[in-house]
N, C-alpha and C positions, 0 to 999 in steps of 0.2 A: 504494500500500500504506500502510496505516494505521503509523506509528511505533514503536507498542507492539505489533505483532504482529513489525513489524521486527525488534525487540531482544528476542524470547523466548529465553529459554534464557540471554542473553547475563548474564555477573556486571557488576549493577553497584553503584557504590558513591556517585553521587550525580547528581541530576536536577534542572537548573533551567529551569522551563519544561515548555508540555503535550505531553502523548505519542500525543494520540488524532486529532494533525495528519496530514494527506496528505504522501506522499512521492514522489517520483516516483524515484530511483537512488539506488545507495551510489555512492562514490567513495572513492578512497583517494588517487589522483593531484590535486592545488589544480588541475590546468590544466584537469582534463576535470570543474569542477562547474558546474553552472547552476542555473539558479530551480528551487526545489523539490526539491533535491537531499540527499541527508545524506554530508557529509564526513568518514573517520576519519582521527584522524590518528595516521600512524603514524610509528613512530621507525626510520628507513633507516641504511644505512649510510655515505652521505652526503648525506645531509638531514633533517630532522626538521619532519613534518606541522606540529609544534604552533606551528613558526615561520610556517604559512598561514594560519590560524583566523582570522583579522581580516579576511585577503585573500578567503576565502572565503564568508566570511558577507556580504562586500560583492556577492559575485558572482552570491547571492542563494541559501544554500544556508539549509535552514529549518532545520539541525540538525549541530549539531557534535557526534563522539563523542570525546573524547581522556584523556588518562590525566593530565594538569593542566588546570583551569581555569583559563582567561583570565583578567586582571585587569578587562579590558571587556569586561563580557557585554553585547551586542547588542539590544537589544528587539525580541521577533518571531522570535529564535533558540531554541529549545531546546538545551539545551547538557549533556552523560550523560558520565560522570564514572567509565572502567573503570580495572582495573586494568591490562589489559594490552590494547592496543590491537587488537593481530595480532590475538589469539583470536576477542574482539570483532567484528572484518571476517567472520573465519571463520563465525561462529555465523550475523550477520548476512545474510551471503554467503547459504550454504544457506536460512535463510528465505525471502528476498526470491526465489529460484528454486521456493521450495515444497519444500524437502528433499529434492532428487532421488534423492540416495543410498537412500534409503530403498524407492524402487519400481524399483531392478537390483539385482544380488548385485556388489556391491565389494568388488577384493581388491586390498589393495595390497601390494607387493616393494619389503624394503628390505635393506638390505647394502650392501659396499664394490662389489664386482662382481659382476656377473651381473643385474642387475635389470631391466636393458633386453633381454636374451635370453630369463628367465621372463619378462614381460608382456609380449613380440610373440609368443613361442610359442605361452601361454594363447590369447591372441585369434584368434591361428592356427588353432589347433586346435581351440575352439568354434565359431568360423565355420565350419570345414572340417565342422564335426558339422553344422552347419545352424542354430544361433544365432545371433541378432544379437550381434555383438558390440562394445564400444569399448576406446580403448586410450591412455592419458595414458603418454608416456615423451618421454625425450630424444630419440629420433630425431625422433618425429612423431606427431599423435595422430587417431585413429581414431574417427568415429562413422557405425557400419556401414561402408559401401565408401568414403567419401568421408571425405578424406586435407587435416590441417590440418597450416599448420608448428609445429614447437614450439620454445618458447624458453627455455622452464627444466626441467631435470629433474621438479620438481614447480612445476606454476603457481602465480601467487596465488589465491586463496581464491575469489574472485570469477570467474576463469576458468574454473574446476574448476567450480564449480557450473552456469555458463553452458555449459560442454559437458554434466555430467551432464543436464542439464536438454533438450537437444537428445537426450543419446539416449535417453533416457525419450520426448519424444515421437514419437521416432522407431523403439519398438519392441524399444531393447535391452535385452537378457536379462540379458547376462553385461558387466561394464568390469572393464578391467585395466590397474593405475596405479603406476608410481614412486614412492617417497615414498623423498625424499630425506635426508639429516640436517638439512641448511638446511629446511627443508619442516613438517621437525618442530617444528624450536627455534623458527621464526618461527608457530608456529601454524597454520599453512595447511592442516593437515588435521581443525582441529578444526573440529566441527558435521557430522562424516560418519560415514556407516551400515557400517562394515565387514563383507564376509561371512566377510574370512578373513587372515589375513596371514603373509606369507611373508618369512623372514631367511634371506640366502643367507651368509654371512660376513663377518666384521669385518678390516683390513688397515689399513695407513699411509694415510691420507690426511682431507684438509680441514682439516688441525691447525692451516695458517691462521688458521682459523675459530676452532674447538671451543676451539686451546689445550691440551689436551691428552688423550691417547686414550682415560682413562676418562671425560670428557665427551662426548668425541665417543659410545662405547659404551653410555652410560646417556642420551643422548638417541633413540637407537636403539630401547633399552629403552622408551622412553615412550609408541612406538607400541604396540608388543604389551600394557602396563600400562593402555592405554587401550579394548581390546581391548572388544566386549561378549559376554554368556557363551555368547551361541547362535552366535557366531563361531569359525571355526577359526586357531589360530597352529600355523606348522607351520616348521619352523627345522631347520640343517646340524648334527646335534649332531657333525660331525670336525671343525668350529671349535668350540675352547673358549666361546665364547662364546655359542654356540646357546642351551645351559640357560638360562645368565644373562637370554634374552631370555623365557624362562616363568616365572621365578622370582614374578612378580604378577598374572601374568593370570588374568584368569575365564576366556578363551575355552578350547575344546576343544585340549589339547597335545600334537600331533602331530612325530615326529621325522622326518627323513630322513637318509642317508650312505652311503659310499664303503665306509666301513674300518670303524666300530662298529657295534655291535647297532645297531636303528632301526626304528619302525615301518615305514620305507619305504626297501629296500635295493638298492644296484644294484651291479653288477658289471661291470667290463670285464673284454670278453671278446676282441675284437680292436680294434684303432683305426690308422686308415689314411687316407690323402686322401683315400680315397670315402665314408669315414664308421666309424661306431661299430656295431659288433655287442653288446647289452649284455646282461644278464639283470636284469630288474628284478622285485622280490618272487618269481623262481623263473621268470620267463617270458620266452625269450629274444626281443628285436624287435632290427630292423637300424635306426639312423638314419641321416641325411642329414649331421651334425652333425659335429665333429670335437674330440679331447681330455676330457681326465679331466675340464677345468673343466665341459665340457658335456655329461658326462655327471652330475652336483651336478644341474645348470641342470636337466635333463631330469626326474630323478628328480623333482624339486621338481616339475615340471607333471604329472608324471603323480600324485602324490599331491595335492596340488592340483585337480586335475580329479577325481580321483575323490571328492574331500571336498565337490566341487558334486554331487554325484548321477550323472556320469556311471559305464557300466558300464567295468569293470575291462577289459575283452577287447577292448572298443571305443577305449577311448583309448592303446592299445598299436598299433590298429592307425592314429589319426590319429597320432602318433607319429611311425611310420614315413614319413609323406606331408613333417613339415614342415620347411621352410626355414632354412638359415642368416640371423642379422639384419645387415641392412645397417654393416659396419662390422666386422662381430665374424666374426676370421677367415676373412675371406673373399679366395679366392687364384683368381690365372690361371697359365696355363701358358701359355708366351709359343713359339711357334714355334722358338724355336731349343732350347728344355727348358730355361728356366730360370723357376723357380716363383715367385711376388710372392705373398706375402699381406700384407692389411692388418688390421690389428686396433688396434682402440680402447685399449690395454692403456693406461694412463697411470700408475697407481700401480707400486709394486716389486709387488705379489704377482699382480696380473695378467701384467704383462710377463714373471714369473716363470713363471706359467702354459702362457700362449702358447711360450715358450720351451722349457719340458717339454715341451709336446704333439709340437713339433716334433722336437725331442730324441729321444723314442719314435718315430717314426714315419720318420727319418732313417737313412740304410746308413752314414754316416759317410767315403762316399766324393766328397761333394760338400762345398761350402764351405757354411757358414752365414754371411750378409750381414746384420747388424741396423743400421735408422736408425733414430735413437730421440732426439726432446727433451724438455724438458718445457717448462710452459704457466707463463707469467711471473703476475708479481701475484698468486703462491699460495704453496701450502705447497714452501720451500725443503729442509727437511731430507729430501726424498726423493729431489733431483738426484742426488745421491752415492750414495746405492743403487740407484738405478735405474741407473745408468753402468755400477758395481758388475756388476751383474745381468748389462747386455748386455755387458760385455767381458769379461766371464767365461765366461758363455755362448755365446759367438760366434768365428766364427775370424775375423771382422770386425767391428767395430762405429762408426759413425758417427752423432757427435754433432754435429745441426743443430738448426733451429727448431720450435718447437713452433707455439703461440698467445702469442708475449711480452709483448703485450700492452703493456705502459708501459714493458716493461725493456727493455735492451741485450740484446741476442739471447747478445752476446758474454758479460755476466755471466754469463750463465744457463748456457751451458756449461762456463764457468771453477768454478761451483758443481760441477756434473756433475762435471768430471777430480778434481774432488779425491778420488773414489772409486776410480778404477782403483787396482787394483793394479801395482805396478812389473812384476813378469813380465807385464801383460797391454800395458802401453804404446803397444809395437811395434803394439798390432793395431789402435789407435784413431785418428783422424783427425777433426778439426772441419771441418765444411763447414757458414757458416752459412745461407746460401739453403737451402731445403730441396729446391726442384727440382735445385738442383746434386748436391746430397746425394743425391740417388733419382737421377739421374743416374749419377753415381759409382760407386753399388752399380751398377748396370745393368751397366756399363765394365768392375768387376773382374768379374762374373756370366761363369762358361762354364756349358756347357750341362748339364742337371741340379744345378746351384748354386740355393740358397733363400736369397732375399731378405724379410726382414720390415721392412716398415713400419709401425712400433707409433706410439703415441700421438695419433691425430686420428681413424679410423677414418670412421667415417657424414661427418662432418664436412666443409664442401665451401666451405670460407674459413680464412685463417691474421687473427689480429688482430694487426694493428702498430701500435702510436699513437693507440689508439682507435679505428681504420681497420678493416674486413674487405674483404679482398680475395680474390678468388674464386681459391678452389683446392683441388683434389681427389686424395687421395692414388690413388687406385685411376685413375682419366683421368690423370694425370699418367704412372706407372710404365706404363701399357699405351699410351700414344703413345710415351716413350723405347726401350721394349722394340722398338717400328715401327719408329722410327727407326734404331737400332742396326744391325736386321736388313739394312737396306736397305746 
């Protein structure tokens, strides 16, 4: 590919050297460039590209992109001079693919949670219509029936385009994709065609990152503000912050909700372990699904799906066909009647969620068992709410490990206690193994007692020390529960 068609669209602010050289890949990674190659460099969050540029040009790359120039410019380099590096990959990325986005309808979900339940659903349920479909999320991504792993909620830039670009040749219609906040801020979705975008709700988390919540929420914003106008945005206005995310967009502003007026309105009407009976816009369907949060989730696809063209009657009745997502509340019933579900809950308003559902759906003559940690090397100010949450909510609660990643499993829970409250004390216990922990629950578990195991969900490894080690909360609780029996 010719250089200057590489960098269309891209802002730049200084160019030394010709542009109308052959290129053979972008790179972002110093280790993966060769002859012919154009390198960006970008600024990580431990590392920085622009300390490669020398290493790289030696390696034989004909063009460097970066947001400082070198004091040694190279002979024989081209060397483009952006503002911001990320974006730059971004714009570049899609080029160098031929703009895939642009020949399927992209919709991408963002929010604190639910985003991985709307995009497996969408693609569920177009597939199930008889489209091709694909599917960019945290669990795993999808182009047509063949099944890749995934490693970021949203990929980098170059990823993204190299799957859209497989399912374009491969016939897809319809992609349905995560977009992250990390996703946004670093640029990774600019230079893409969206058909639609979907915000499910704003909650505690990434502050890590963001710093503080209205950054985190106006990076949020920047998807929908990015929006183009033949695009649909369609958002939870019973989260405050729904408006907030239309308040600039050109695209078409579609609402959905629970509990306010809304263009697209649903109603529980029964919710039970076999699922949800709802009435959506006036029309009652039974799903497979369970809890208020997923009835949000649902609504959202069915307006959603209908703002792609399909008929209204129709996606009421795929609806009904589809599956719960791997991870997200999903339960056994163990031979002796004691219930395991697992869910992904990891923030307080999730864990909240899942907690409700169960709450509603519970005779109160059985015990509620919650294990619950949280994930080290992140946002701390929610240990203590989330503790908060389960030992409140629970006639049990056991705090174990998460994913800790570089920390002391033990800090991370001593964060955690400092939320109980004094009446709820009694009911909490630290086990930091987590198989001992799911273990435990199993032991005090009699028969019709519900056990939740929140925070790892899909997830099928624990990180210790930089280390992952294979482990599966939902295999784990269904060999103990054998075990037990025996």
């Amino acid at each position: 590919m010719i250089l200057r068609d590489l960098i269309y669209k891209t802002p730049i602010e200084a160019v030394k050297g010709p542009t109308d050289i052959l290129v053979e890949k972008v790179e972002f990674d110093s280790r993966k460039v060769s002859r012919g190659d154009v390198f960006v460099a970008i600024k990580g969050t431990n590392s920085d590209g622009h300390d490669y540029i020398a290493q790289t040009a030696g390696q034989g790359a004909v063009a460097i992109v970066c947001e400082t120039l070198p004091d040694d410019i190279k002979e024989g380099v081209t060397y483009i001079k952006v503002k911001n590096t990320h974006a730059a990959l971004a714009f570049m990325a899609a080029n160098y693919y031929g703009n895939p986005s642009q020949n399927l309808k992209l919709v991408g979900v963002t929010g604190t949670n639910g985003k991985t339940t709307i995009a497996t659903l969408l693609y569920q349920l177009f597939k199930n219509a008889g489209y091709k479909a694909g599917l960019l999320s945290t669990v795993k991504i999808m182009v047509g029936n063949t099944e890749y792993p995934a490693t970021h909620t949203t990929p980098d830039s170059i990823t993204i385009n190299r799957y859209l670009k497989q399912m374009v040749d491969e016939g897809v219609d319809y992609c349905f994709m995560e977009v992250s906040s990390h996703g946004i801020h670093q640029r990774r979705t600019d230079g893409l065609v969206f058909a639609g975008g979907i915000f499910t709700n704003l909650s505690h988390d990434h502050l890590d990152y963001h710093k503080t919540f209205a950054e985190y929420r106006d990076v949020k914003k920047k998807f929908f503000d990015d929006l183009p106008k033949n695009a649909f945005a369609l958002v939870n206005v019973d989260d405050k912050n729904g408006l907030v995310m239309l308040q600039n967009t050109a695209a078409k502003k579609l609402t959905y909700a629970l509990k306010t007026y809304a263009d697209y309105k649903a109603q529980v009407l029964e919710n039970q372990f076999t699922g949800l009976l709802l009435k959506v816009n006036g029309q009652e369907v039974w799903v497979k699904l369970i809890g208020s949060f997923n009835a949000y989730n649902l609504v959202a696809v069915y307006a959603a799906a209908v703002n792609l063209g399909l008929d209204e009657k129709e996606v009421l009745q795929l609806m009904s066909a589809l599956e719960s997502v791997s991870g997200r509340f999903q339960f056994i019933i163990s031979e002796t009647k004691v219930t395991a579900i697992i869910d992904y809950a990891h923030t307080p308003d999730a864990l909240q969620n899942v907690l409700d559902t169960i709450s509603d759906i519970r005779t109160r003559n059985e015990q509620l068992i919650t294990v619950v940690g949280c994930g080290g090397d992140r946002d701390k100010t929610k240990r203590p709410v989330m503790a908060n949450i389960a030992s409140t909510m629970s006639d049990r609660a056991i705090f174990t490990s998460d994913n800790p990643r570089s920390e002391d499993p033990l800090d991370i829970i001593e964060d955690m206690e400092k939320g109980v409250e004094p009446q709820n004390y009694k009911k909490t216990v630290a086990v930091v193994d987590r198989k001992q922990a799911i273990k435990l629950a199993c032991q005090l578990a009699f028969p019709n007692d519900i056990i939740l195991i929140a925070g790892k969900g899909h997830e099928t490894y624990q990180e210790i020390k930089g280390v992952k080690h294979d482990f599966d909360d939902m295999e784990t609780v269904k060999e103990i529960l054998v075990q037990l029996k025996k």
